[in-house]
C-alpha angles and dihedrals in degrees: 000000000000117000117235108253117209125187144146130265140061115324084207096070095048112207111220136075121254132036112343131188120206106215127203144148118253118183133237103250088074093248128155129177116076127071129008098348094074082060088057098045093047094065099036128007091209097085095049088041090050097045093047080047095050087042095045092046094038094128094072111033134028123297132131139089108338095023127128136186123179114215114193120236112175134008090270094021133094127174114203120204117203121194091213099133119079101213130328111273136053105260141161085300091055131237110350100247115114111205097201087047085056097052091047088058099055096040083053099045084051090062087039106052127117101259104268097017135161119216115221125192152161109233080285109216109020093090115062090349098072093220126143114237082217086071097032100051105060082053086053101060098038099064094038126015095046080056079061083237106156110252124188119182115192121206095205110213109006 
């Protein structure tokens, strides 16, 4: 098992050599433009274009909670966005982020992964999503780093 590695700085500038994924949470609406994704699409436009594009196209592929699609950024660089957040706003329901969605994600993101890749990641969940890292960490490191897949969260700012 690989230890969780937690550090300051920006998960969008991943520290470590060789392959790297960038993991976050999207939602289910199709929206695109609070949180960490600004971040994102600040750096590259090809994560927020593919996922309008997955959302736009839905009925005939596979989007939707617990999804994930890896769109390459840059020639050692993945972002994966992982469809983990049902809606937008706390509700009756409570806060939008689905548990279950979020491990199959990851357990997903772990098949899916570039052969000898890092994950890098911001405490995914916990922002608009409402989640509590309490609940999102242990998921964390059963689907990956028992794989002993690297796994690297950044706490920006602190």
């Amino acid at each position: 098992m690989t230890p969780l590695t937690v550090r300051q700085g920006d998960a969008t500038s991943p520290q470590a050599k060789g392959p790297k994924v960038i993991a976050h949470i999207c939602n289910d609406l199709g929206g695109w433009g609070k949180g960490f994704v600004l971040a994102i699409s600040k750096r590259w436009p090809e994560p927020e274009r593919d996922y309008r594009d997955w959302h736009r196209h839905r009925a005939g592929n596979d989007f939707g909670l617990g999804a994930v699609r890896i769109v390459q950024v840059a020639t050692d660089v993945w972002v994966a966005n992982m469809v983990a957040q049902h809606g937008m706003k706390t509700g009756s329901n409570g806060p939008p982020i689905r548990y279950d969605a979020v491990e199959r994600c990851l357990a997903k993101l772990a098949e899916l992964l570039p052969s000898g890749a890092s994950v890098h990641m911001p405490r995914i969940g916990t922002g608009l999503a409402g989640g509590s890292w309490d609940k999102i960490e242990p998921l964390v490191v059963r689907t990956l780093c028992a794989r002993d897949i690297p796994v690297t969260v950044y706490d920006y700012g602190k």
